[in-house]
C-alpha positions in Angstrom: 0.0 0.0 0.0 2.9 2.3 1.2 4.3 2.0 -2.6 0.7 2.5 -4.3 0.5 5.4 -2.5 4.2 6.9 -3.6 3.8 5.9 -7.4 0.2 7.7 -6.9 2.0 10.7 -5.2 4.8 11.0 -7.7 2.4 10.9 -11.1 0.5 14.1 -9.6 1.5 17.3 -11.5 1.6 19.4 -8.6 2.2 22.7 -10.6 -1.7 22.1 -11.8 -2.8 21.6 -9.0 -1.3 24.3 -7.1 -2.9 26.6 -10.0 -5.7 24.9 -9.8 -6.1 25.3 -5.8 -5.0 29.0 -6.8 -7.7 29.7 -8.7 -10.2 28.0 -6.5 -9.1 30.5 -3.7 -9.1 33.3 -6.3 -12.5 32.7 -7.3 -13.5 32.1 -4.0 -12.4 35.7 -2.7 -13.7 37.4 -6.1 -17.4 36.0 -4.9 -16.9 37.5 -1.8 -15.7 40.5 -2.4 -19.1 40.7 -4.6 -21.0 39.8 -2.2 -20.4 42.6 0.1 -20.0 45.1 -2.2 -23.7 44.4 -2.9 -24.3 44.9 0.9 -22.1 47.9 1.2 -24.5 49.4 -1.7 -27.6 48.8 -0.1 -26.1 50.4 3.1 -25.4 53.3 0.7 -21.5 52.8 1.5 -20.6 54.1 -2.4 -16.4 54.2 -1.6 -16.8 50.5 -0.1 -19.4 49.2 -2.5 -16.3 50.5 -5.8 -13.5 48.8 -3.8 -14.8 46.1 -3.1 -16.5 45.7 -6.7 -12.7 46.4 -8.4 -10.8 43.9 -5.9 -13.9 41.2 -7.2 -12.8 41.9 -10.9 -9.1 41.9 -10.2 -9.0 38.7 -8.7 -11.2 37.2 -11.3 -8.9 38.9 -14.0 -5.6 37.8 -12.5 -7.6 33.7 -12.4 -8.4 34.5 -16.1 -4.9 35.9 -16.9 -2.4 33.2 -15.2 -4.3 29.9 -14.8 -6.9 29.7 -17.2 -4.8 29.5 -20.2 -2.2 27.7 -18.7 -4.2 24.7 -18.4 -6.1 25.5 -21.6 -2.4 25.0 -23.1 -1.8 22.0 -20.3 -5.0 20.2 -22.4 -3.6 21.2 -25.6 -0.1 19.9 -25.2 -1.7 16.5 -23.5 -3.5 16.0 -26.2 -0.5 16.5 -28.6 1.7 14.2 -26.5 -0.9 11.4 -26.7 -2.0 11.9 -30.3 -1.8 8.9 -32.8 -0.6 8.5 -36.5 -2.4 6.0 -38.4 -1.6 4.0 -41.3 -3.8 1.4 -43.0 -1.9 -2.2 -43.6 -2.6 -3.8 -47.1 -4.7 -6.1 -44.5 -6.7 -3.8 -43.6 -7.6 -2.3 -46.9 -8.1 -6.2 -48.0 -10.8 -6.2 -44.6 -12.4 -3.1 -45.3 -13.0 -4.4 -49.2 -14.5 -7.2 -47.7 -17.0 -5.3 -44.6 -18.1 -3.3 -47.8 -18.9 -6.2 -49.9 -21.0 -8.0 -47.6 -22.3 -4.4 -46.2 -24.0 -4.1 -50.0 -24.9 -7.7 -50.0 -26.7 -7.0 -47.1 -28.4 -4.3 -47.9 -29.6 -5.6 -51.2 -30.6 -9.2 -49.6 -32.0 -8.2 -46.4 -30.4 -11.4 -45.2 -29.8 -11.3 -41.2 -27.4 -13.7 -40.7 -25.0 -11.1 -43.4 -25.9 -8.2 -41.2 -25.0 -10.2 -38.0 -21.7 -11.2 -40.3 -21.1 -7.0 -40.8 -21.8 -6.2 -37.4 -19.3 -9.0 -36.2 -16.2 -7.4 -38.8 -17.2 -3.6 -37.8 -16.9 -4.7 -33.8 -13.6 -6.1 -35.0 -12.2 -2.9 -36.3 -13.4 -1.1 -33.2 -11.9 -3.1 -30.9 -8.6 -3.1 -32.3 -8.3 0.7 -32.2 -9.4 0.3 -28.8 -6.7 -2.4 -27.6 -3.8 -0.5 -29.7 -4.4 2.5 -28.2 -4.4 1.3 -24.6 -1.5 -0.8 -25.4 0.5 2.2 -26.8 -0.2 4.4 -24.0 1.2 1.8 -21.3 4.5 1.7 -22.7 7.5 4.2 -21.8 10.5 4.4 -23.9 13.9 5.7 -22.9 17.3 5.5 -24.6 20.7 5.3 -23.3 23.2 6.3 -26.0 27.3 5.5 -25.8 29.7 7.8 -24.5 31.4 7.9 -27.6 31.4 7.1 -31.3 33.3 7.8 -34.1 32.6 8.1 -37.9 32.2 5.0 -39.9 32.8 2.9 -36.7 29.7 0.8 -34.8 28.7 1.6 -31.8 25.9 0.0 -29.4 22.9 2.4 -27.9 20.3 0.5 -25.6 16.7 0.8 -25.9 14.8 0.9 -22.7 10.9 -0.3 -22.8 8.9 -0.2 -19.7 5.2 -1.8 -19.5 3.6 0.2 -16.9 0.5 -2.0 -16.8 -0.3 -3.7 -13.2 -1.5 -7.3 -14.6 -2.4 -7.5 -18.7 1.2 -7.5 -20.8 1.9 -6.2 -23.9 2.7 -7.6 -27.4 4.2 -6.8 -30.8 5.4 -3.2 -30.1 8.2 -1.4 -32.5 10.4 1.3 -31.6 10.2 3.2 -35.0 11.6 6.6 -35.9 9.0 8.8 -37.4 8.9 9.3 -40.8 5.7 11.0 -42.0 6.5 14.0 -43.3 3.6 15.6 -42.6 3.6 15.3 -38.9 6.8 17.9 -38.8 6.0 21.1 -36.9 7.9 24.1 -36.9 6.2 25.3 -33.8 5.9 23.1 -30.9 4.5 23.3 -27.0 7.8 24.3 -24.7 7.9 25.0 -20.9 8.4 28.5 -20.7 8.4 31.2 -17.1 6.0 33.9 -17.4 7.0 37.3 -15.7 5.6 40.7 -14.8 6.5 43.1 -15.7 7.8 41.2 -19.0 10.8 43.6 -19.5 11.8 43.8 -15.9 15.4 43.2 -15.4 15.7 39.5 -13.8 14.9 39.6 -10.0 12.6 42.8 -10.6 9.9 40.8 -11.6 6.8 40.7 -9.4 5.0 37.6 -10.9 7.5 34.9 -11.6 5.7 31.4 -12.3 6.2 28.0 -15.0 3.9 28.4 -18.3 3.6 26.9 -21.7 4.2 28.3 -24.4 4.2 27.6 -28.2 7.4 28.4 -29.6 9.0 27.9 -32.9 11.6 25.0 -32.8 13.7 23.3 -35.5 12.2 20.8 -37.5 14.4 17.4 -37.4 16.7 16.7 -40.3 16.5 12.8 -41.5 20.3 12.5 -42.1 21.1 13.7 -38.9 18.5 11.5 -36.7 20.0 8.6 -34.7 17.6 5.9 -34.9 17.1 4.9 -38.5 15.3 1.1 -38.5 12.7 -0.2 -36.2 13.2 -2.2 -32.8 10.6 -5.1 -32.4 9.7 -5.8 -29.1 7.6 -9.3 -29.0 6.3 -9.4 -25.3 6.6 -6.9 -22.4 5.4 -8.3 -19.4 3.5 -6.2 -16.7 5.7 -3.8 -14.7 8.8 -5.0 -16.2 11.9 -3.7 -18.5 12.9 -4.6 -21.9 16.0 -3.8 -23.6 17.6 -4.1 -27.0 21.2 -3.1 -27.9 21.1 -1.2 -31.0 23.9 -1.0 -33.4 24.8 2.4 -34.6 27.3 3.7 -37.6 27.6 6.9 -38.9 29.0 8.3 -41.7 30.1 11.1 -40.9 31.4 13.2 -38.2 29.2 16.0 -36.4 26.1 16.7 -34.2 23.1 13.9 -34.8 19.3 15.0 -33.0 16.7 13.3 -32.7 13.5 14.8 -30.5 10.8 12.2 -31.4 10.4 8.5 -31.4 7.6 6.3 -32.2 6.0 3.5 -30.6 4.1 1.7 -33.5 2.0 -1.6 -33.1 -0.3 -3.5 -35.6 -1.9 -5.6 -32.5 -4.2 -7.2 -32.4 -5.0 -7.5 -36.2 -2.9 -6.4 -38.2 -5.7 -3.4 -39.8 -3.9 -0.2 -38.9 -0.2 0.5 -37.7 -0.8 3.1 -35.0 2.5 4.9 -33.9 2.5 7.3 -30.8 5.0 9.6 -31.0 7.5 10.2 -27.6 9.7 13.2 -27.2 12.7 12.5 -25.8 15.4 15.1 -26.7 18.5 13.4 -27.4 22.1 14.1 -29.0 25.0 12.5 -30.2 28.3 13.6 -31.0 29.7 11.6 -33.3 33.7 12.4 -33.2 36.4 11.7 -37.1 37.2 8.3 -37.9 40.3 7.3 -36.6 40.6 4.7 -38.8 43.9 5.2 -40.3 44.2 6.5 -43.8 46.5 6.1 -46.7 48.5 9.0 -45.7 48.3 8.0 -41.7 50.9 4.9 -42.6 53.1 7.5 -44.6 53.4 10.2 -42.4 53.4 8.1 -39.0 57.0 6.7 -39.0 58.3 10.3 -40.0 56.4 12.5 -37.2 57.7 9.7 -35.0 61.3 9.5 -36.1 61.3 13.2 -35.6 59.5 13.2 -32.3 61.5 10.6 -30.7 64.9 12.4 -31.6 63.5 15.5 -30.1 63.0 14.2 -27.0 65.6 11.6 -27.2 67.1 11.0 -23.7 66.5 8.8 -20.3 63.5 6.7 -20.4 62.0 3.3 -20.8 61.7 3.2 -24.4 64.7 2.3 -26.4 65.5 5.0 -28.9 68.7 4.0 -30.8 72.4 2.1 -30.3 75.4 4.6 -30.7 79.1 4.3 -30.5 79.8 5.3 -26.9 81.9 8.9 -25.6 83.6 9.8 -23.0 80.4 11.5 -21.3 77.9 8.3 -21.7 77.9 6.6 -18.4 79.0 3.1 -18.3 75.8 1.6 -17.3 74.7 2.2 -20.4 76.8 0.0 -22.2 75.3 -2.3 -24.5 77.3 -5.8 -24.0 75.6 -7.5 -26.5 76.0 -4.9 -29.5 79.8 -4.2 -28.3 80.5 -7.8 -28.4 78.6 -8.3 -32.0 81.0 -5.0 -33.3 84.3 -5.2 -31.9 83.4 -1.4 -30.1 81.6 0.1 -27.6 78.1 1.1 -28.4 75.6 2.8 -26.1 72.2 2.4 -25.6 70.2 5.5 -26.3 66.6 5.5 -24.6 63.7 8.6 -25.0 62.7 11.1 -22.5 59.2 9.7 -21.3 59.1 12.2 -18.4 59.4 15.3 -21.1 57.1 13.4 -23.9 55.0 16.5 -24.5 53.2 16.8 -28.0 51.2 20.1 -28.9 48.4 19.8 -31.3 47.9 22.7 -33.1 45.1 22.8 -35.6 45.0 26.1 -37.5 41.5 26.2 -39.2 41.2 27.8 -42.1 39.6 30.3 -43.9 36.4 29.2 -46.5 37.5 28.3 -49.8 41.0 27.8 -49.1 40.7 23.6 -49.4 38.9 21.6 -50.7 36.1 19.9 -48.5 37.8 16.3 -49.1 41.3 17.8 -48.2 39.3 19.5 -45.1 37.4 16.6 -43.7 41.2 14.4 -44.5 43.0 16.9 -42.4 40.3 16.6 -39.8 40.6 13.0 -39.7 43.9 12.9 -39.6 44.4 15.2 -36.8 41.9 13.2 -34.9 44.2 9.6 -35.5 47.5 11.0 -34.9 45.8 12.5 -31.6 44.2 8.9 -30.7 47.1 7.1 -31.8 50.1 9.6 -29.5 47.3 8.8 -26.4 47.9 5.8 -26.5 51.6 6.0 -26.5 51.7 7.6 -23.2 52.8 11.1 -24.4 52.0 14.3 -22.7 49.1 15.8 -25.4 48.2 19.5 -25.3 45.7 21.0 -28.0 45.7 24.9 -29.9 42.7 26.4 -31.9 41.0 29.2 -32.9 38.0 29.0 -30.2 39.2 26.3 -28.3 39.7 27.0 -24.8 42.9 26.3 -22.9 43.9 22.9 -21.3 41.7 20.9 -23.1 42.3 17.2 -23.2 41.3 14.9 -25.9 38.1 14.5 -25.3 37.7 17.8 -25.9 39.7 18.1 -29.0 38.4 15.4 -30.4 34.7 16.5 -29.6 36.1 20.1 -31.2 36.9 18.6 -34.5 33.9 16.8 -34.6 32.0 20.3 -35.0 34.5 22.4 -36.6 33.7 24.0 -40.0 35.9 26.2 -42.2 35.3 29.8 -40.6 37.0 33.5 -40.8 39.6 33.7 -37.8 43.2 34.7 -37.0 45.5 32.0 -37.4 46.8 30.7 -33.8 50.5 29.9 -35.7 51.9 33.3 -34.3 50.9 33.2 -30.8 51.8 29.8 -30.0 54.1 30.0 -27.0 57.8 28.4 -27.3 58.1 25.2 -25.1 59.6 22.4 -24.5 56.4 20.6 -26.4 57.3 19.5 -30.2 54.0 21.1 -32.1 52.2 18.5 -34.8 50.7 21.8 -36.7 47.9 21.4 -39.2 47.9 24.9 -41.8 47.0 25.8 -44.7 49.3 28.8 -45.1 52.3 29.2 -47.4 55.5 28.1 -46.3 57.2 31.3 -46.0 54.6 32.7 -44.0 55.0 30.3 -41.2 57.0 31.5 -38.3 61.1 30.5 -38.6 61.0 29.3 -34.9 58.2 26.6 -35.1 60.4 25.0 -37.6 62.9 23.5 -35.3 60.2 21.9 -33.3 57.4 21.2 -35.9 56.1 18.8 -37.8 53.9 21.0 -40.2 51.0 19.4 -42.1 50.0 21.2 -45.6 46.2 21.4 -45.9 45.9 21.5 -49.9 
């Protein structure tokens, strides 16, 4: 009983009844204040009897004003949430051909037993729009989307299904994106704050409560939505969870939304697939493909050659075997190569305490590359990034409008939304450290600063 009573408790909307109550109370005081005013008049009381009268139109105003519409708009955007799309099944056109045929024959024959027939296929059709409905509006969907994914790479989303029905269960639901073109809106029902004064600086306001408002929002794009096939879900048993792990690829990188889903069922036969549409505001980032590219395998051993002797020095990692000097300490010594060589040869490790590589992606201006060239730069910066994380190495990241110590989460989720754009290149206020820079431009040679040289490897975006 105790849990009854909490599930009961939490599925009140408390905001419409607090309005509600609000208004009651409203009301009430407007009556009352009418109801003296009409005394104070026939005590002759005129200043009483037009104070009274105003404060009885006031408070019914301010009811009118505030709560009235609001759950005017409450209806409105319940009956939107719970509205249906229907769409008649080659079975049921093949039905209704046949309730019509035998609804002439039985008109024309006058025979009983074909009305009792028609009546029997019309109670049909009624109570399947009756059970689909119910069955739709007992089922919650959620969706829990990965943490990341990259272009042209699968990743697994779950689909959550809940059957919020006590005893019956459900069958033969579909988790559906929706596709009818002509249910797209570019106004929809948002939660909103209404305040008064409405141009009162914020904190000045002397009415501050929740409202609904109809506001203009953007309508979905269908290459940019998440879910793209349907999810069956046989059975859902009463007050119990389903799930199904969805595999998800993209093809390319950027920002996927998706604000409606459908629950769609054909149960119990098969005449009309009903779909109920869900919002549930969800987005994706999908980062580059790291999947390594033709010139990933060319440039790779070169940035690292270069890398390595920059920071070539006491480590873990063997760097190279050298003759030995008079300044190499003896423990050192590699006995195996000196033996093999007649001479003594050192072994020559890299610094991974001072493994610091700088990222530095200057984006460039519109119309300087080509798109392919841009989203292969893109990509490229995204793999060498991935691939020097997982060597251990000390990444830092520089671009115009990325903020400062990002890690690669952020620079990855950075090139997932860049786009060509108008800015000063970051080349000429990079600070001079100890970091070697992997620098993606796509300026001329000789207007690239002499000092980054040294301590660069410079990609050419063209």
């Amino acid at each position: 009983m105790k849990r009854l009573f909490k599930s009961a408790i939490a599925g009140i909307d408390r905001e419409a009844w607090v309005r509600f109550f609000l208004a009651l109370i409203g009301l009430a005081m407007a009556f009352g204040a009418a109801l003296l005013s009409t005394v104070t008049r026939q005590q002759g009381n005129l200043w009483a009897t037009a104070i009274l009268a105003s404060a009885a139109l006031l408070l019914a105003a301010w009811v009118g004003a505030t709560t009235v519409p609001y759950l005017a708009r409450r209806v409105s955007v319940l009956h939107v949430r719970d509205a249906l799309d229907f769409d008649v099944t080659r079975e049921g056109l093949l039905y209704v051909g046949m309730v019509v045929v035998i609804g002439v024959a039985a008109l024309n024959t006058g025979n009983n037993l074909l009305f009792i027939v028609l009546s029997a296929m019309l109670a049909a059709i009624f109570v399947s729009g009756i059970t689909s409905t119910a069955l739709l509006r007992s089922v919650q969907l959620d969706i829990a989307l990965p943490e990341y994914v990259f272009a042209n790479t699968e990743a697994s989303a779950r689909l959550i299904v809940k059957n919020t029905r006590r005893i019956l269960p459900v069958f033969s639901v579909s988790v559906t994106p929706v596709k009818d073109k002509r249910r797209r809106r570019e106004w929809d029902w948002q939660r909103v704050t209404f305040r008064f004064p409405p141009k009162a600086p914020p904190g000045k306001e002397w009415v501050e409560l929740p409202d609904i408002s109809m506001r203009r929002v953007q309508v979905e794009n269908e290459s940019t939505r998440i879910l793209r096939d349907p999810v069956y879900f046989p059975f859902l048993p009463p007050r119990q969870k389903m799930t199904a792990d969805v595999k998800l690829s993209f093809p390319k990188r950027g920002r996927f939304t998706q604000n409606t889903f459908g629950l769609t069922t054909r149960f119990p036969f098969s005449f009309l697939a009903k779909t109920r549409r869900v919002r549930l505001e969800k987005e994706l980032i999908v980062y580059p493909s790291i999947e390594p590219m033709d010139e990933f395998y060319e440039i790779l051993p070169i940035i690292t050659g270069e890398y390595e002797s920059y920071v070539a020095g006491r480590g873990y990692d063997l760097y190279r075997i050298r003759e030995y000097t008079s300044e190499d300490p003896a423990r050192h010594l590699d006995w195996k190569a000196t033996a093999k060589t007649g001479s003594l040869k050192i072994r020559e490790f890299t610094r991974e305490d001072e493994r610091k590589l700088r990222f530095v992606f200057d984006n460039p201006e519109p119309g300087l590359v080509t798109e392919p060239a841009y989203e292969r730069a893109v990509s490229l910066a995204a793999s060498l990034a991935w691939h020097f994380s997982r060597e251990g190495a000390q990444l830092s990241f520089v671009a115009p409008g990325l903020p400062a110590n990002w890690n690669l989460d952020g620079f990855l989720r950075y090139l997932a939304l860049v786009q060509s754009r108008t800015a000063p290149s970051v080349l000429d206020e990079i600070p001079l450290t100890d970091d070697y820079n992997l620098v993606f431009t796509a300026r001329q040679r000789g207007t690239i600063p002499t000092a980054l040289w040294s301590c660069s490897y410079i990609v050419f975006l063209d």
